[in-house]
NUDREN-829996 format. One record per residue (C-alpha): residue number from 1; z, x, y; chain. Coordinates in steps of 0.001 Angstrom, whole numbers, m for minus. Example, Ala and Ser with C-alpha at 12.3 -4.5 7.8 and 13.67 -1.06 7.14 Angstrom:
2
{atom 1 {7800 12300 m4500} 'A'} {atom 2 {7140 13670 m1060} 'A'} 
//
This chain:
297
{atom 1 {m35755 m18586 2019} 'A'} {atom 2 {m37379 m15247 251} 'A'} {atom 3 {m35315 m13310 m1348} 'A'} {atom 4 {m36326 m9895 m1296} 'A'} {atom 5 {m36016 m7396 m4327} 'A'} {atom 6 {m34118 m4890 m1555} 'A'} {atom 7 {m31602 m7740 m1287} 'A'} {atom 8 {m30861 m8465 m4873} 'A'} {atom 9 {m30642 m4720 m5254} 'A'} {atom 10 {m28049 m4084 m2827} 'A'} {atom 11 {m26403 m7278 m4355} 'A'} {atom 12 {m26776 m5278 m8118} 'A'} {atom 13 {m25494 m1815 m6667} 'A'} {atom 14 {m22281 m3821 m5201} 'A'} {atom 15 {m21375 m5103 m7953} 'A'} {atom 16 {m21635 m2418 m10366} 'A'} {atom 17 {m19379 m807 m7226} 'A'} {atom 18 {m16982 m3645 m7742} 'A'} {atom 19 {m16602 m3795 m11739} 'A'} {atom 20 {m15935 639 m11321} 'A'} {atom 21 {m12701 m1059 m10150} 'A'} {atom 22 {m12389 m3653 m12102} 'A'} {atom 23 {m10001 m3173 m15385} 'A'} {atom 24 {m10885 m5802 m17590} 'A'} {atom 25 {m14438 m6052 m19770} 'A'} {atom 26 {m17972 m7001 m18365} 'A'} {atom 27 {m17217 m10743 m19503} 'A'} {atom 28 {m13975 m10893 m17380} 'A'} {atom 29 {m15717 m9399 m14715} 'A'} {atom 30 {m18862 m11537 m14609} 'A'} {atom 31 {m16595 m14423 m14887} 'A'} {atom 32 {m14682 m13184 m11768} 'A'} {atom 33 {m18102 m13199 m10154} 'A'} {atom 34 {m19353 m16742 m11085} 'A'} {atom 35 {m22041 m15200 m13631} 'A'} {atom 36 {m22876 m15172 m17206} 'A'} {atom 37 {m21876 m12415 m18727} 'A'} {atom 38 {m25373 m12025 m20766} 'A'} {atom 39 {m26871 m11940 m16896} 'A'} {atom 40 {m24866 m9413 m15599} 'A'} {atom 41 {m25613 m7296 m18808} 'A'} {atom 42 {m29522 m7504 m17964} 'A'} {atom 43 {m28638 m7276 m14329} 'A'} {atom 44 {m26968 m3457 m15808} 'A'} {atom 45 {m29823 m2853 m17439} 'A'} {atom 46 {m32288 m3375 m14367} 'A'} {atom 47 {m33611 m6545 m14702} 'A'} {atom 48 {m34175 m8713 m11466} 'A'} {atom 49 {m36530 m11721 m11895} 'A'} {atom 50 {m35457 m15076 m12824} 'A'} {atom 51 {m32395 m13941 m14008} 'A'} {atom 52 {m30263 m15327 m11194} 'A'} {atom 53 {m31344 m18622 m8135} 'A'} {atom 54 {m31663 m17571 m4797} 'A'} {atom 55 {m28376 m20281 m3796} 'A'} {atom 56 {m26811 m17411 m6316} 'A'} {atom 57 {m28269 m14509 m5192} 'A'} {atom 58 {m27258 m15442 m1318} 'A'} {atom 59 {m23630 m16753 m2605} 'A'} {atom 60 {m22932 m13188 m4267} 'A'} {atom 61 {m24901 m11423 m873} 'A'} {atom 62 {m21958 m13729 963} 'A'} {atom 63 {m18924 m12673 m706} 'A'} {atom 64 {m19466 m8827 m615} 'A'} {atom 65 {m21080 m9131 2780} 'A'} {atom 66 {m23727 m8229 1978} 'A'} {atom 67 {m25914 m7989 5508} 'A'} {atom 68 {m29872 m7611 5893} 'A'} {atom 69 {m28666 m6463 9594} 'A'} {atom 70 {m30000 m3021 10588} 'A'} {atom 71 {m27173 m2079 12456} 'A'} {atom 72 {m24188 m860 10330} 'A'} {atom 73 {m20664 m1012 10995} 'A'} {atom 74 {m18821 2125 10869} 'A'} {atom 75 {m14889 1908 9028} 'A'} {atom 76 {m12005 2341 11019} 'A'} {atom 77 {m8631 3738 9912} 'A'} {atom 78 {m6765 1975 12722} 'A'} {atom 79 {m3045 1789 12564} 'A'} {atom 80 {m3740 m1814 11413} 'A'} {atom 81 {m5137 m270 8373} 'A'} {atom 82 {m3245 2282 7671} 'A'} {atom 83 {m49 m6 7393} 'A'} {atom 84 {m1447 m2460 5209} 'A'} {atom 85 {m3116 m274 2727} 'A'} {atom 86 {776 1909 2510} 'A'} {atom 87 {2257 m1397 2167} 'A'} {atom 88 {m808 m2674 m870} 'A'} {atom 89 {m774 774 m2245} 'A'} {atom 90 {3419 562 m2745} 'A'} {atom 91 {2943 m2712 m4028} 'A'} {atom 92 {508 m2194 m6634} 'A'} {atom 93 {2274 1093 m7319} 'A'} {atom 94 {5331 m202 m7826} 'A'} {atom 95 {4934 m3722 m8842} 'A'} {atom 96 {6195 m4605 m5935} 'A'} {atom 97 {6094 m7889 m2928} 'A'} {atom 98 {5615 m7507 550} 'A'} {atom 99 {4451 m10128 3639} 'A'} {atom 100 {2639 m8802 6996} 'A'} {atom 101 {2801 m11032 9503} 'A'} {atom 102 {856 m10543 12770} 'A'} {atom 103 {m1144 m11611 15168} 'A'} {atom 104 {m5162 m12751 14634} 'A'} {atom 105 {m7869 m10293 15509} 'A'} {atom 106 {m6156 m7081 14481} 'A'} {atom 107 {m8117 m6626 11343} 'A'} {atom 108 {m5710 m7487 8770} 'A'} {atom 109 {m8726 m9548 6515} 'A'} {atom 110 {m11510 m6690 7330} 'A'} {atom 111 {m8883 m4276 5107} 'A'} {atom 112 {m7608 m6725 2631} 'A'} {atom 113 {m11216 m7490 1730} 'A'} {atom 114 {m12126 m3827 1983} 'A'} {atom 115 {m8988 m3109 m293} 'A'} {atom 116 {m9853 m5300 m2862} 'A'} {atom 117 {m13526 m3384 m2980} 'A'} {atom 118 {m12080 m206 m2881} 'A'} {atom 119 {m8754 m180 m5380} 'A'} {atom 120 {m9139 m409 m8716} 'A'} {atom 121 {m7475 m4107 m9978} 'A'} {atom 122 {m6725 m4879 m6624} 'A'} {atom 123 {m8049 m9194 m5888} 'A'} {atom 124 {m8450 m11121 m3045} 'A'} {atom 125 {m7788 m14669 m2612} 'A'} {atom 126 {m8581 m16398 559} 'A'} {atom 127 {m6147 m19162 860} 'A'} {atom 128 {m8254 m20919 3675} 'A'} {atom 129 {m10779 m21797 850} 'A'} {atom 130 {m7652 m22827 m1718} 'A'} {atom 131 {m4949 m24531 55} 'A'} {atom 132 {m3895 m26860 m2502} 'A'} {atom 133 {m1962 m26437 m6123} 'A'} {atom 134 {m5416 m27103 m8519} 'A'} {atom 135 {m7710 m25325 m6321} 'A'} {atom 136 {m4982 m21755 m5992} 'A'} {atom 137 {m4801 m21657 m9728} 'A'} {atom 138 {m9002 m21641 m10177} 'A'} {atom 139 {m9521 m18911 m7522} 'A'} {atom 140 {m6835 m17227 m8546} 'A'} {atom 141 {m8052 m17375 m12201} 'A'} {atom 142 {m11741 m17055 m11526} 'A'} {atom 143 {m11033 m13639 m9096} 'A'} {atom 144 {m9801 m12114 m11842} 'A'} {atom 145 {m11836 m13236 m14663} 'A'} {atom 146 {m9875 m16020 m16387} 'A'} {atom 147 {m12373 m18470 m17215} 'A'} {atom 148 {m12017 m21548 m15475} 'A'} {atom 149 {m12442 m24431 m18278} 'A'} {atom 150 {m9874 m26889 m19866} 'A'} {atom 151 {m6434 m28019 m18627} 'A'} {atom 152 {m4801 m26401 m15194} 'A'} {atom 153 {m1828 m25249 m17133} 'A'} {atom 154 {m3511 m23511 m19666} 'A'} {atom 155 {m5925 m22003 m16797} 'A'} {atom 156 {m2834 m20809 m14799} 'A'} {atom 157 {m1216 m19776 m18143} 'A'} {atom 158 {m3982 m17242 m19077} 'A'} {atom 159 {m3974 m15871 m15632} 'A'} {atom 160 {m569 m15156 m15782} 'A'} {atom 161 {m917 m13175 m19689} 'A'} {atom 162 {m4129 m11492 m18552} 'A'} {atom 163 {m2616 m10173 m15154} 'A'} {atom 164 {m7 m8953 m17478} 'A'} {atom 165 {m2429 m7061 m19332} 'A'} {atom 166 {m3938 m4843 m16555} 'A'} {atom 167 {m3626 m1060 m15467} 'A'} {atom 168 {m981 m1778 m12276} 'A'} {atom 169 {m3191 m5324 m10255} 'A'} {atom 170 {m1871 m6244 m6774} 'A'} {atom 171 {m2803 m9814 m5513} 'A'} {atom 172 {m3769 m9983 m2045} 'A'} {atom 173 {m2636 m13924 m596} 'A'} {atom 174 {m4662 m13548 2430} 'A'} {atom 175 {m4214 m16717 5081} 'A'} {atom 176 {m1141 m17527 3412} 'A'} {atom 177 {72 m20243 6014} 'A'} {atom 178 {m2872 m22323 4884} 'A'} {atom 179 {m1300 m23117 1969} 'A'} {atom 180 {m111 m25864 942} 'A'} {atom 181 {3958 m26490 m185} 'A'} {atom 182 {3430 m26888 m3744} 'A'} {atom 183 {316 m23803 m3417} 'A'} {atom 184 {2559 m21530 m2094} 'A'} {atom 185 {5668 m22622 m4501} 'A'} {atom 186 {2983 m21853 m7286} 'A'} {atom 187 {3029 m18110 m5682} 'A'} {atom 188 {6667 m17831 m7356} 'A'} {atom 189 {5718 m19531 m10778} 'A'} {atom 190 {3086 m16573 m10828} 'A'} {atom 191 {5429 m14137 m9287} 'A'} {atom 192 {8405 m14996 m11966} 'A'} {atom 193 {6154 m14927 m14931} 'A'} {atom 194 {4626 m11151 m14160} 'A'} {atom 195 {7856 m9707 m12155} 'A'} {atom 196 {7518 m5757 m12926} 'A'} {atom 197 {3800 m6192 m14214} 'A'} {atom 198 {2305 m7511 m10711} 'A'} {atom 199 {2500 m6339 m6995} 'A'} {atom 200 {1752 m9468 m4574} 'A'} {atom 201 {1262 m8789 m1242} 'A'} {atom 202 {571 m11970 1283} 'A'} {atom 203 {m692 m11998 4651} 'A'} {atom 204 {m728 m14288 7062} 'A'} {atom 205 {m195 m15234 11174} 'A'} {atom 206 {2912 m17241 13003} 'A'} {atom 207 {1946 m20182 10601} 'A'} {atom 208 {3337 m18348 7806} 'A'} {atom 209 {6463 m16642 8996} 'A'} {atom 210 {7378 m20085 10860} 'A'} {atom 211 {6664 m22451 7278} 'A'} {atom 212 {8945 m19611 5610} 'A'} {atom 213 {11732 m19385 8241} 'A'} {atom 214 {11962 m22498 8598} 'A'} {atom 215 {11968 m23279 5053} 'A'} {atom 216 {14709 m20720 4257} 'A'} {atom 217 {16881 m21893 7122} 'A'} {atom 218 {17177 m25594 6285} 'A'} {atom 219 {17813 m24737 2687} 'A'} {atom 220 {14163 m26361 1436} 'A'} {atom 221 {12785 m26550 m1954} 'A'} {atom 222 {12034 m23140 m3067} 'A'} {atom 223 {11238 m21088 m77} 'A'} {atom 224 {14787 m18826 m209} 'A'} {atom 225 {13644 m17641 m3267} 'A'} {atom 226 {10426 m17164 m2860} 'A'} {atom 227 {11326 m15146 647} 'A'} {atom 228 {13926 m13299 m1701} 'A'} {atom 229 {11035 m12246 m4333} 'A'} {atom 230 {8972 m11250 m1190} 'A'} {atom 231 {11675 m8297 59} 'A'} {atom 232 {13210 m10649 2601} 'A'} {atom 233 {11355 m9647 5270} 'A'} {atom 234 {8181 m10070 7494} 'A'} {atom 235 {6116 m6793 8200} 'A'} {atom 236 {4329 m6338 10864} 'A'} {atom 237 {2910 m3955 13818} 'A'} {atom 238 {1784 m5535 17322} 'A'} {atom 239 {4621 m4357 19665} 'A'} {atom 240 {6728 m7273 21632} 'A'} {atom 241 {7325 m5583 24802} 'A'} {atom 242 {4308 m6371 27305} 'A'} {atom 243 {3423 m2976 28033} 'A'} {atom 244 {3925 m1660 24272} 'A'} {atom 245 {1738 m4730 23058} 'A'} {atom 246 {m882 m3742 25921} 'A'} {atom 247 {m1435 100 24797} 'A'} {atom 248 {m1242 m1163 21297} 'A'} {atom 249 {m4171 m2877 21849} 'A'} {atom 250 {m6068 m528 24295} 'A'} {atom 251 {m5718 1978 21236} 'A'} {atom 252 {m7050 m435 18754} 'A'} {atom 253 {m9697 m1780 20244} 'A'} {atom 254 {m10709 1416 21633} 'A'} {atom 255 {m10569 3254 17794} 'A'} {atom 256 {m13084 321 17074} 'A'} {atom 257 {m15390 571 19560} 'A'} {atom 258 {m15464 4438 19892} 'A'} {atom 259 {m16782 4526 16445} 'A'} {atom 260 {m19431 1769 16679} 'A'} {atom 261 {m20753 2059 19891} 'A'} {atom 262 {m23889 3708 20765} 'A'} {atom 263 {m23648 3590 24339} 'A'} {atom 264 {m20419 5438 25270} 'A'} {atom 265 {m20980 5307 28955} 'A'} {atom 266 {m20017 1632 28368} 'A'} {atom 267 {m16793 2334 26307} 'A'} {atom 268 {m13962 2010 29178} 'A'} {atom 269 {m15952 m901 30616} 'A'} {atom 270 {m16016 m2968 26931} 'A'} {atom 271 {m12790 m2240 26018} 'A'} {atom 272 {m11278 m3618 29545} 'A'} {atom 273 {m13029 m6704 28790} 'A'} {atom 274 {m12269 m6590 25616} 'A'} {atom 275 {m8208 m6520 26475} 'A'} {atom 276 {m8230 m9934 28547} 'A'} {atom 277 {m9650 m12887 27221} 'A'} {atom 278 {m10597 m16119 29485} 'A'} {atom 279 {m6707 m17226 29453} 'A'} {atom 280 {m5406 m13978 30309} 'A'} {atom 281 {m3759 m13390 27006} 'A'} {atom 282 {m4430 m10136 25500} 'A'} {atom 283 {m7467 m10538 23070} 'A'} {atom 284 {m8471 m8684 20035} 'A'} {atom 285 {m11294 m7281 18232} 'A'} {atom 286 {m13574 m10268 17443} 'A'} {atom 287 {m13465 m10163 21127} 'A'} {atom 288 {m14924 m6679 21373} 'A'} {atom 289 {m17306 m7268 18117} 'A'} {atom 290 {m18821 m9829 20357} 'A'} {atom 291 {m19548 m7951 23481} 'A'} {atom 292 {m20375 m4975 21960} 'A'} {atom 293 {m23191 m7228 20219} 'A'} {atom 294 {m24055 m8866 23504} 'A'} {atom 295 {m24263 m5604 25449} 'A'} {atom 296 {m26421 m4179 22611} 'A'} {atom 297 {m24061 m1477 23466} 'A'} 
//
């Protein structure tokens, strides 16, 4: 595959975007990238060929989707958003822990990935691609530019003293429930050794609140005090009540849609089919990402 010049400078401008919020130096940050620092220094400087291979060119394109798609997607402050960027702004204000809990397809990843782009110090980790102990404390390093060479414990140790070091970070522990139990016990090692220093804020679906119920009410290994560090509760927004969850949704979906849509003849039509998926259940917004794109709408 060609990799254009228009591609690997939309790559460039992203991540000088990203290291404006970054707080440590260019090295930390081109290690939290996966580049040498020397490249990302010529990369700064406007240099483009043979600096970089196209399976690194398309990985970076990847992880800041990064899209050679003409049609662009418009942002949405949806009440999703709006809650979890109060909740991550109190957090990293305040050195502070929180968990949302909710349901899939509300849009809790879309902001915590647009979060970590947008707020200065604030890092994503994507627990789907880490579940276990090893593999946590190397994204977890590498996100925030630890480098990721020697012995795990002296890895995970620097991450903990450089997290210590920076201008007010919040971790964002999206997919949480795919952690493993000694992954997510490593959560509180982390949490204990930067308490005051660190806001953590961890996100997750029924997987997650069940693991930690359930762990706190049989008395289990460390979960009790990890729920403790973590405020003791479960945040969250989709209503219960049918009707309540219904209009929830209706308003969600329809904030979405509204604002991407170019068709809005077909607005009421996509969102009811948005609302209802084959089982009945009520659906969410992959849902109505997909049929706007099939509709061409």
């Amino acid at each position: 595959m060609e990799i254009t010049n228009s591609f690997k400078d939309k790559v460039v401008s992203e991540l000088l975007t990203l290291r404006d919020n970054f707080g440590g130096s260019d090295t930390a940050f081109a290690r939290s990238m996966d580049i040498n620092p020397s490249v990302f220094n010529r990369l700064k400087n406007g240099e483009r060929e043979k600096l970089l291979p196209n399976t690194t060119w398309l990985r970076l394109g990847r992880e800041m989707g990064i899209t050679t798609n003409t049609r662009k997607w418009n942002i949405v402050e949806t009440d999703v958003f709006l809650q979890i960027r109060e909740e991550v702004m109190f957090c990293k204000q305040y050195s502070k822990s929180r968990i949302f809990v909710d349901n899939c397809g509300i849009g809790k990843t879309f902001t915590a990935k647009y979060l970590s782009k947008k707020l200065k110090n604030c890092f994503y980790v994507d627990c789907t691609q880490s579940k276990k102990k090893n593999e946590f404390i190397k994204a977890l390093a590498r996100i925030v530019g630890v480098e990721v060479k020697g012995k795990f414990v002296d890895i995970k140790e620097n991450t903990k003293y450089y997290l210590s070091m920076l201008e007010s970070p919040v971790i964002i522990i999206d997919e949480a429930g795919a952690l493993d139990k000694d992954a997510l016990g490593l959560v509180q090692e982390y949490w204990n050794a930067t308490e005051g220093l660190v806001g953590w804020y961890m996100i997750g679906a029924n997987a997650l609140r069940n693991k930690i119920s359930t762990g706190v009410s049989k008395d289990k290994d460390y979960y009790a005090e990890l729920f403790s560090r973590f405020s003791e509760n479960f945040s969250s927004i989709v209503p219960v009540e049918k009707n309540e969850k219904y209009a929830f949704y209706d308003k969600l979906i329809r904030d979405v849609l509204s604002a991407n849509i170019k068709d809005k003849s077909m607005l009421n039509e996509l969102v009811k089919k948005s609302l209802v998926n084959i089982n009945g259940a009520v659906s969410g917004l992959r849902r109505a990402e997909s049929l706007l794109l099939l509709h061409n709408a």
